[in-house]
Wavefront OBJ file of the C-alpha trace (Angstrom):
o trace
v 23.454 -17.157 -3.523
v 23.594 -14.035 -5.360
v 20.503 -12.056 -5.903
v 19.273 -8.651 -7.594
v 19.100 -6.029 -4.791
v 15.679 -4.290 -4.768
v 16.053 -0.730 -5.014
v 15.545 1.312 -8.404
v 16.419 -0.555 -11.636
v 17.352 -4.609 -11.365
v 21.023 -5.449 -10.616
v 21.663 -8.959 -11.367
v 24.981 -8.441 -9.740
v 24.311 -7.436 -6.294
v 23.961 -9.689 -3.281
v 20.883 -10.114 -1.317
v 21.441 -8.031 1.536
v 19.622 -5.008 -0.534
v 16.420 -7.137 -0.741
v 16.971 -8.337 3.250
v 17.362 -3.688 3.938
v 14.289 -3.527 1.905
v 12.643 -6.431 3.601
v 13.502 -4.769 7.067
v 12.136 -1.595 6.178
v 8.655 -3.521 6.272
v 9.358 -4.956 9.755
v 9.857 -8.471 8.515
v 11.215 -9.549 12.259
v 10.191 -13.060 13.212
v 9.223 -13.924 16.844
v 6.717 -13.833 19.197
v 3.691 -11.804 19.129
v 4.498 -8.215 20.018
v 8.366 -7.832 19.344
v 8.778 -5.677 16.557
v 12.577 -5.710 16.315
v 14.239 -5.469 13.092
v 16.957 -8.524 12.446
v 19.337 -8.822 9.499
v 19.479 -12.335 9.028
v 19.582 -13.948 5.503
v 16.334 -14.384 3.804
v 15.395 -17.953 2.319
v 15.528 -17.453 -1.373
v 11.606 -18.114 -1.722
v 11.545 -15.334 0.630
v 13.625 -13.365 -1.172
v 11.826 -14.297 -4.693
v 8.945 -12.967 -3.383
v 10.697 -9.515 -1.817
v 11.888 -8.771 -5.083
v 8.311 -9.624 -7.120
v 6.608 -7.375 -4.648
v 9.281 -4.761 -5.691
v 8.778 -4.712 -9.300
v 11.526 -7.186 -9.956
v 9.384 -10.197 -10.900
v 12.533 -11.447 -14.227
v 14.843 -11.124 -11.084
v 12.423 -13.271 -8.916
v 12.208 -15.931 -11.649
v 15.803 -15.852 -12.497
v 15.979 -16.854 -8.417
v 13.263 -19.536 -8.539
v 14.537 -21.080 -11.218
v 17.717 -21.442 -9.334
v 16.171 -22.215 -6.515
v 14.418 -25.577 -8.105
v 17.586 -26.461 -9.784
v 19.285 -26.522 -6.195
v 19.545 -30.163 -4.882
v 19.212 -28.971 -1.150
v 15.449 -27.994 -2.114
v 14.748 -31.450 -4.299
v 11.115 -32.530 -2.947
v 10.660 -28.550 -2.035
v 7.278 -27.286 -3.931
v 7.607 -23.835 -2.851
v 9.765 -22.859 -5.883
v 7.818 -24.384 -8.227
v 4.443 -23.633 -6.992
v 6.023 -19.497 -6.795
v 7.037 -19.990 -10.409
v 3.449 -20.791 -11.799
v 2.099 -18.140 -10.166
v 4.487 -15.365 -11.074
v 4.178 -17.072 -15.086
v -0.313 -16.666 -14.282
v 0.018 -13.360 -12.813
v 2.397 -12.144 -15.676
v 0.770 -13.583 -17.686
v 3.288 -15.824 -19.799
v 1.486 -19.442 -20.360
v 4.157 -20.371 -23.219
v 6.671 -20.735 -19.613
v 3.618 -21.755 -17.740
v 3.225 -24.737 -20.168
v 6.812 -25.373 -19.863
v 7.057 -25.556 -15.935
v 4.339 -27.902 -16.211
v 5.864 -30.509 -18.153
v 8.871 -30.191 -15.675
v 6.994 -30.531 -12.395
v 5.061 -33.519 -14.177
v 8.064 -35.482 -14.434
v 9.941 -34.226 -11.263
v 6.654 -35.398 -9.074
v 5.122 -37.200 -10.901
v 1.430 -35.646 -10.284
v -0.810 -32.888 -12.032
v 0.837 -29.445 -11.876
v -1.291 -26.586 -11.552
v -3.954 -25.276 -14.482
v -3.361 -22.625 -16.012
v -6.363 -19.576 -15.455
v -8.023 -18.088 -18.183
v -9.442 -15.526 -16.612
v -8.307 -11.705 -16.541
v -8.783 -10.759 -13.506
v -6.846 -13.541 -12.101
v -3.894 -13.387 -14.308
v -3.109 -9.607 -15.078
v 0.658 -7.713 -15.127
v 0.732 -6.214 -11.907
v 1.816 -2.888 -13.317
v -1.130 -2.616 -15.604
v -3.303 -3.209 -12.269
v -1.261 -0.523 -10.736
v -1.501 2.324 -13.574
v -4.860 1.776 -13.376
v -5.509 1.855 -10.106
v -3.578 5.203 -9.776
v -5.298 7.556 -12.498
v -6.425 9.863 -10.118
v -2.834 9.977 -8.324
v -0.756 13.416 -8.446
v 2.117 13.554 -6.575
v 4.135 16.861 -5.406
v 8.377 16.459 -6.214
v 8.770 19.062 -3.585
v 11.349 21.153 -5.938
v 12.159 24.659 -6.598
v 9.128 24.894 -8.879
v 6.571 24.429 -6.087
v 3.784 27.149 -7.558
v 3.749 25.592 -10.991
v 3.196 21.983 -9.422
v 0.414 23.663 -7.303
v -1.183 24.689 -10.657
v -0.810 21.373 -12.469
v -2.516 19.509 -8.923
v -5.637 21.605 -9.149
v -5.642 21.620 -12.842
v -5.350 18.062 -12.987
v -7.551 17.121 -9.941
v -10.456 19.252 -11.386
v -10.214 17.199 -14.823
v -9.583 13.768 -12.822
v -13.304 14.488 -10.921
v -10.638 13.199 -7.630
v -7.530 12.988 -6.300
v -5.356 10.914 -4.084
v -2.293 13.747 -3.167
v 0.936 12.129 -2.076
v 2.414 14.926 0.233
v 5.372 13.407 1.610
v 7.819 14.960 -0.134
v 7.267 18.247 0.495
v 10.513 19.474 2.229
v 10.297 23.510 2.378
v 7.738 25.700 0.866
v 7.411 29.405 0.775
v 4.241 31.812 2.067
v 3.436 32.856 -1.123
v 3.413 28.899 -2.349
v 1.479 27.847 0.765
v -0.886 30.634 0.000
v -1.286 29.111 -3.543
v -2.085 25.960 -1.982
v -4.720 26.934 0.500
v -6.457 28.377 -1.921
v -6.404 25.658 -4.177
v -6.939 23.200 -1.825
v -10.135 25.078 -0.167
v -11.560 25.496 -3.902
v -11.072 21.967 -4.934
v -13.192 20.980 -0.977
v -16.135 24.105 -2.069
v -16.526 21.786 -5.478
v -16.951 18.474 -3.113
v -14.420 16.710 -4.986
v -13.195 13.615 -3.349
v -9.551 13.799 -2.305
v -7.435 11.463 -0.050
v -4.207 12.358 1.270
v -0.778 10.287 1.862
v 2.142 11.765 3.681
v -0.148 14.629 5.211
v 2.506 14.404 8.554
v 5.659 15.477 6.135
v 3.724 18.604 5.240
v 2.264 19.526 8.899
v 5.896 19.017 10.153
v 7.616 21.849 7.796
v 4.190 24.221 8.051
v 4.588 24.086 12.257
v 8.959 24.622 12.010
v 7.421 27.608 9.849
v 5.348 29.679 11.900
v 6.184 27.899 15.166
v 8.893 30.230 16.087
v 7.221 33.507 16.145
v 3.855 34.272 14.444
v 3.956 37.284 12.292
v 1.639 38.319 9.834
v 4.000 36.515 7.158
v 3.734 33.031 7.971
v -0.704 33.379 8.234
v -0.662 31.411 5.217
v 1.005 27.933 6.991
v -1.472 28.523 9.278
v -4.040 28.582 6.306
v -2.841 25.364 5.215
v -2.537 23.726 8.618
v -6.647 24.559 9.172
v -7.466 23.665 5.760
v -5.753 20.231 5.994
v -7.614 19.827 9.214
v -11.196 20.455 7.880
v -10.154 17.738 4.985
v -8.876 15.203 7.508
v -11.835 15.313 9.253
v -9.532 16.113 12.634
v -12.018 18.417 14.409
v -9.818 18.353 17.871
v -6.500 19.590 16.136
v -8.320 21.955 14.295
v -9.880 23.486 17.672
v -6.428 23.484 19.605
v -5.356 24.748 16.559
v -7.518 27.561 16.233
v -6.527 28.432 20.023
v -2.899 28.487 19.308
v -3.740 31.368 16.101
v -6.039 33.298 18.437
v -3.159 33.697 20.838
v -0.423 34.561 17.896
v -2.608 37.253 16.505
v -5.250 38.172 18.635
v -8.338 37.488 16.468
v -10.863 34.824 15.542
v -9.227 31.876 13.739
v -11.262 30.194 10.725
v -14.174 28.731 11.376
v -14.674 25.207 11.303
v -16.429 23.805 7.856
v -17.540 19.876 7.196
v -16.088 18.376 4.339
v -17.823 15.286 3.322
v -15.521 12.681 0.678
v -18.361 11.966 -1.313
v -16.889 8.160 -2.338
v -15.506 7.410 0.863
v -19.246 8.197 2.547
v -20.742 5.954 0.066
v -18.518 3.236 0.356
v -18.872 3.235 4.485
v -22.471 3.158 3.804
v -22.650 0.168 1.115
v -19.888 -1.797 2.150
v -22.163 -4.128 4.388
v -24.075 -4.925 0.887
v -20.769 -5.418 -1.361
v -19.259 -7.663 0.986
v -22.218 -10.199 1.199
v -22.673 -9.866 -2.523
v -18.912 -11.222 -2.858
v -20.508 -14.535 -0.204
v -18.705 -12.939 2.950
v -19.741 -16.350 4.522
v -17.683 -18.033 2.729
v -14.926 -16.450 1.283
v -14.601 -13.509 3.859
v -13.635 -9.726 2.692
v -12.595 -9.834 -0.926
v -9.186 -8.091 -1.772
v -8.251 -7.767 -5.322
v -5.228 -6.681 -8.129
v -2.348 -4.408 -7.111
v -2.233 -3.953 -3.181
v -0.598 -0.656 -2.900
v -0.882 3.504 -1.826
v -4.204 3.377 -4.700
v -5.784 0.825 -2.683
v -7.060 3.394 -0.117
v -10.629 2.461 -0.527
v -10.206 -0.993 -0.448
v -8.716 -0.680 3.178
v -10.994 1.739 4.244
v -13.508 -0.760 3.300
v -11.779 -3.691 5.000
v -11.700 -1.436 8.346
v -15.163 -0.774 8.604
v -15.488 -4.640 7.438
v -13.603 -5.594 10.724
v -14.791 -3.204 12.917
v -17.945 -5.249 14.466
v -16.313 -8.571 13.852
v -13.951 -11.099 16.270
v -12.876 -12.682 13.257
v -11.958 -11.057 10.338
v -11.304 -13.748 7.103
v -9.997 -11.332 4.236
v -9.640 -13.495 0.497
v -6.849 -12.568 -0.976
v -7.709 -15.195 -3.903
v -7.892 -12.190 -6.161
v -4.407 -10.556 -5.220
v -2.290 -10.211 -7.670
v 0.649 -7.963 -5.927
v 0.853 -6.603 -2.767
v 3.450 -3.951 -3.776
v 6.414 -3.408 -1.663
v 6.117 0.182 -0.742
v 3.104 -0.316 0.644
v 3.678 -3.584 3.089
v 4.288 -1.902 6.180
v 0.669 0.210 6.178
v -0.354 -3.668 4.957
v 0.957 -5.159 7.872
v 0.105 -2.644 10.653
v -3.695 -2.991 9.450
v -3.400 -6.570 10.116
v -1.665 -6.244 13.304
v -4.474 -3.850 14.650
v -6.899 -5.591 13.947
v -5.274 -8.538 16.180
v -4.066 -6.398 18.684
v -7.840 -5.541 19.203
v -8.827 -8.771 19.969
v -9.560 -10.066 16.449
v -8.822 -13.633 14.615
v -7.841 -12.477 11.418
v -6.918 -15.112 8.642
v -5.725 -14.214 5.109
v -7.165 -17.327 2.727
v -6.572 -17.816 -0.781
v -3.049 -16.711 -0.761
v -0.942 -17.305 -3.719
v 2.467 -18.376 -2.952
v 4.490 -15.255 -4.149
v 1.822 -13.075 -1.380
v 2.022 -16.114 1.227
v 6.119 -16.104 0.996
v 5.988 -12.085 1.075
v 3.955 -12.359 4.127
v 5.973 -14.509 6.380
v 9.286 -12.604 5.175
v 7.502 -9.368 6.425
v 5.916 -11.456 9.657
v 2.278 -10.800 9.040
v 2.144 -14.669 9.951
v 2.562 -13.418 13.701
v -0.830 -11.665 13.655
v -2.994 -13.801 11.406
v -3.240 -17.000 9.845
v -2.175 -17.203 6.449
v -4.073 -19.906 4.605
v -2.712 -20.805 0.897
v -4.882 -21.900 -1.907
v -5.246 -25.161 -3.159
v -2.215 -25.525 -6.033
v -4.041 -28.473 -7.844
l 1 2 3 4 5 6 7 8 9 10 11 12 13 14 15 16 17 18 19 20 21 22 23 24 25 26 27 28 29 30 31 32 33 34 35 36 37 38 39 40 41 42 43 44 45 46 47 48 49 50 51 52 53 54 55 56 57 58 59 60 61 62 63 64 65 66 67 68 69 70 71 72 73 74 75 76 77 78 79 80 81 82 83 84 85 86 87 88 89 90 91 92 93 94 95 96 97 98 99 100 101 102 103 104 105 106 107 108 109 110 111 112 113 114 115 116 117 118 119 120 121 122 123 124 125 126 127 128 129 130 131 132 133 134 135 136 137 138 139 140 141 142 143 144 145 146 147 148 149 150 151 152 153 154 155 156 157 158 159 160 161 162 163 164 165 166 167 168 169 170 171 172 173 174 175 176 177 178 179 180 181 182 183 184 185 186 187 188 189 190 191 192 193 194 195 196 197 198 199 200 201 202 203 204 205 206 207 208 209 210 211 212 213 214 215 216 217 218 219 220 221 222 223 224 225 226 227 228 229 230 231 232 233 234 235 236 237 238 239 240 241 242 243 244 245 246 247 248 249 250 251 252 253 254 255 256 257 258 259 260 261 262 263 264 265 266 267 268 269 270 271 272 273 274 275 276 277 278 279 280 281 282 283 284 285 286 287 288 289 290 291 292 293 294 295 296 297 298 299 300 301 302 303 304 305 306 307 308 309 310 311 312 313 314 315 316 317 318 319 320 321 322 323 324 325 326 327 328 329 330 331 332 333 334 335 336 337 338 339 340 341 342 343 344 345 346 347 348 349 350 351 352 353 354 355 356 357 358 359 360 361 362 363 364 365 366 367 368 369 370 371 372 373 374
């Protein structure tokens, strides 16, 4: 069956081995416990459906589930269907809502499932996601690195915070690593609260930089490298760092400074009281809306959730999207957590996160547990 590759605009005409390279690139391998290997192997199309919503393709998933329930080899299947209403909720489009309903009535002959008045149930995921990311600046890592530098502290000092995607950053100059030292180190003396992604990509072209023989003209790499350090909270790199630069020049390296994320200290030390206000008991760690590189504090939070617990029950009943660039860091929290000895079960699943889920094999560390459909 033919279906839109997942990539950067929807192609109707292309088969479904783009969605199966995407779906590989999030380690969807099935199998036992502990074998990682990727597999190209054909996706069921409620697998698929769901690879492409989590994309950002969610007319291409429909135009696939639709098939899909049309298809006599799935007659009696309620996947489809059940993928369909909650795609229509999460849209939200209750004029096709209303009209799957009637169909599934007749098909099985039994209540389908109610629609959801309620917003935070039944929001686009890309509204979730713009919102979520207001305080996001990425670098492009182009020619015109110093005026990008400018806009990032610029716009991080109107934002209050920032979450600084780094990962693109292929080259940068002494005199542009200078720049963002400095702007960095000013943004940490005003206690703002950053959080990083990518921070590897940029410590891997600041080392090739001053790596192969330390002169007085690559000292601002090394600014960088200590000043990402001090932000990351990575005290031991920073010290073997600071060994490295005493050698290379022959003087005293920076000294060490504590920098203290404001939010991220406040939501370690309340997350014990948010958590039982949301009936932990019952329900387990709540997760909510758009499931992607903005939901930083939310996984933070379910770390230091899991942390003193052998089983860790996370609600997802509240999970719009788990977006598809950001399945693998999804996954490999999961799979820690088991890997440490933990139960963990993800409840409340919708279908379109449940199907995602097993595509990507999350199933092989924890216990995916749907919601009721009716």
């Amino acid at each position: 069956m033919a279906t839109p590759a997942v990539g950067s605009g929807t192609n109707p005409g292309a088969s479904g081995s783009g969605v199966r390279a995407a779906a590989a690139a999030a380690k969807p391998a099935p199998g036992r416990i502990g074998n990682d290997e990727f597999h190209s192997a054909t996706l069921p199309s409620a697998q698929e459906a769901a690879v492409l919503f989590a994309a950002g393709h969610a007319d291409a998933a429909a135009r696939l589930l639709k098939a899909e329930i049309k298809d006599p080899a799935s007659k009696g299947n309620k996947q489809g269907w059940l993928m369909l209403f909650d795609l229509y909720q999460i849209q939200p489009n209750r004029e096709e809502f209303d009209s799957l309903s009637l169909l599934f009535t007749v098909k099985f002959e039994q209540s389908p499932p109610a629609w959801v008045d309620n917003a935070e149930l039944s929001t686009d995921p890309r509204q979730s996601q713009a919102k979520e990311r207001k305080d996001f600046f990425a670098f492009k890592g182009g020619k015109d690195m110093a005026g990008e530098i400018e806009k990032f502290r610029a716009f991080a000092e109107a934002q209050g915070s920032v979450r600084l995607d780094l990962s693109k950053i292929a080259s940068i100059s002494a005199d542009e690593a200078t720049l963002l030292a400095q702007a960095l180190q000013a943004l940490r003396k005003k206690n703002l609260p950053m959080w990083f992604t990518g921070p590897e990509a940029l410590e891997t072209v600041l080392r090739a930089a001053f790596n192969e023989k330390p002169t007085s003209s690559t000292r601002p790499y090394w600014q960088v490298m200590f000043e990402l350090c001090i932000l990351l909270g990575k005290s031991t790199e920073f010290e073997e760092l600071s060994l490295e630069y005493a050698v290379a020049f022959e003087m005293s390296p920076p000294a060490w400074e504590v920098y203290v994320n404001s939010v991220s200290a406040a939501v370690k030390t309340s997350v014990a009281k948010a958590v039982a206000a949301a009936n932990p008991a019952e329900n387990g760690f709540p997760m909510k809306g758009v499931v992607s590189i903005a939901s930083t504090n939310q996984m933070n939070e379910l770390t230091a959730y899991a942390a003193s617990r052998s089983e860790v029950t996370i609600d997802m009943g509240k999970v719009s999207r788990i977006d598809f660039a950001y399945t693998n860091v999804f996954f490999e929290t999961v799979k820690s957590m088991q890997l440490a000895s933990k139960r963990v079960i993800l409840a409340n699943l919708n279908e379109l996160n449940a199907a995602l889920l097993e595509a990507i094999g999350v199933n092989r560390y924890a216990i995916l547990v749907r919601r009721k459909s009716s």
